[in-house]
N, C-alpha and C positions, 0 to 999 in steps of 0.2 A: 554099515552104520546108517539109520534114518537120517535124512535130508532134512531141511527148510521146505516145508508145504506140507509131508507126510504126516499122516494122524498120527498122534502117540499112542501108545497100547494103553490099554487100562490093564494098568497092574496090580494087586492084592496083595502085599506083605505085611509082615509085622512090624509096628513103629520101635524106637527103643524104650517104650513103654509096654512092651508086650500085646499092645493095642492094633487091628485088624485097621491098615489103612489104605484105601483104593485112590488112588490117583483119577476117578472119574469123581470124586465127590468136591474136586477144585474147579470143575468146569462151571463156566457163567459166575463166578465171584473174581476171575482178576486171570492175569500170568503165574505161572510155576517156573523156577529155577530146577532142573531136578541135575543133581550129579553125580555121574559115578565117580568108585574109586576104589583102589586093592585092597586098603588092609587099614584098620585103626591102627593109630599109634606107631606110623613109620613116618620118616621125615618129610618124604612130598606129601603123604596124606594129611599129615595133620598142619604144614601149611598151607593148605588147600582150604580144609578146614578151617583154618584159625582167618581164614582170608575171609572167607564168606562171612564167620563170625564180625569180625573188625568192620565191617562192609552193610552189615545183616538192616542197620537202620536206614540204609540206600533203597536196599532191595526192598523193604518193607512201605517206605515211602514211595515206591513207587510200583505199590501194593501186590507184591510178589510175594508169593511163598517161597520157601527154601528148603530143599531134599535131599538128604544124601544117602546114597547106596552104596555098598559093600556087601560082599559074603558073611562079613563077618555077624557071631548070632547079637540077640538082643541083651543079656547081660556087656557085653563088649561094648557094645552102644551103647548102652547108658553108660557107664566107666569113662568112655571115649568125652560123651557128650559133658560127665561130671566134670571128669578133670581139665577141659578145654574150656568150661563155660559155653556150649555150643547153644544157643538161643532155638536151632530150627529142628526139624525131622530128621533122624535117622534112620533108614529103613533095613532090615537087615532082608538077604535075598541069596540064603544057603546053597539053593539047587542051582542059580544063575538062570533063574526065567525072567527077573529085569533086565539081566543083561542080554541075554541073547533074543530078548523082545523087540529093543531099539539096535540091535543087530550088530552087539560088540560081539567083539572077537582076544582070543587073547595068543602072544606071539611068545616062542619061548616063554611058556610059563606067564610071560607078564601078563599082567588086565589091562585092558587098554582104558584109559582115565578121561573121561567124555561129559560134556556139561550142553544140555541142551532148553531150550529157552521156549515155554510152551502154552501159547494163548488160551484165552477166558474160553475159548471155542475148541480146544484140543488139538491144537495143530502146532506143530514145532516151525518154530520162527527163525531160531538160530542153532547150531551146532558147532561143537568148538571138542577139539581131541587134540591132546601131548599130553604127555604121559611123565616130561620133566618138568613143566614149567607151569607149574600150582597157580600164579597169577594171574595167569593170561587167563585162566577159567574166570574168574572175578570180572575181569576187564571187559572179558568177551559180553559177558551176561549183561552186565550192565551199561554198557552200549547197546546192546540188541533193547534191552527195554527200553531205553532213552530217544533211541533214533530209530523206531519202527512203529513207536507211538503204543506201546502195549501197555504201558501202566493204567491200573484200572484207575475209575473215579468213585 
């Protein structure tokens, strides 16, 4: 799994608007939140989910974007994002080259569930992995922007 310091990859997937979006086109406008996770619509995903959502005017105030990845395709995402009220991005990544870009791995079957915290300049600041506990991704995130001074102006 990418570190604090290591550059992020620029990655290419499809939004859950069917829309082509590169994760280098956020660099020099602020921080990115980006996070992985297994599956729309299972219990810890979509509190994960619904976290970031509940949270989304923190992040954004302190001028973050917000990402989320899964395999799952782009009709799935939008359904996911419809019926959650999801405010941010979801990126759908069928073959697993975001994930195995930032260098997850998955154990028995599971995806490993990973939130990483990544400056105006493309460098990941924070990294946070558990795979039960949906919250701590939120918490994580939002300390890292708070107390390492990432929020843009």
């Amino acid at each position: 799994m990418l570190k604090p310091g290591d550059p992020a990859p620029d990655i290419a997937l499809l939004d859950n608007n069917g829309k082509l979006f590169r994760l280098s086109s956020l660099r020099s406008q602020g921080p990115a939140v980006v996070y992985f996770y297994p599956k729309d619509d299972t219990p810890v995903c979509t509190r994960q989910a619904c976290g970031f959502r509940d949270h989304y005017s923190e992040f954004t105030g302190l001028g973050a974007v917000v990402i989320g990845i899964s395999t799952d395709d782009v009709a799935s995402h939008r359904a996911f994002a419809d019926r959650h009220k999801l405010p941010f991005i979801l990126l759908s990544d069928p073959d697993n080259v975001a994930f195995r870009a930032f260098g997850l791995k998955s154990f028995l079957g599971l995806k490993e569930r990973a939130t990483f915290v990544i400056d105006g300049g493309g460098i990941i600041r924070a990294a946070t992995q558990d795979r039960l506990n949906a919250g701590k991704h939120v918490r994580t995130a939002l300390a890292a922007l708070r107390d390492q001074g990432l929020a843009s102006s």
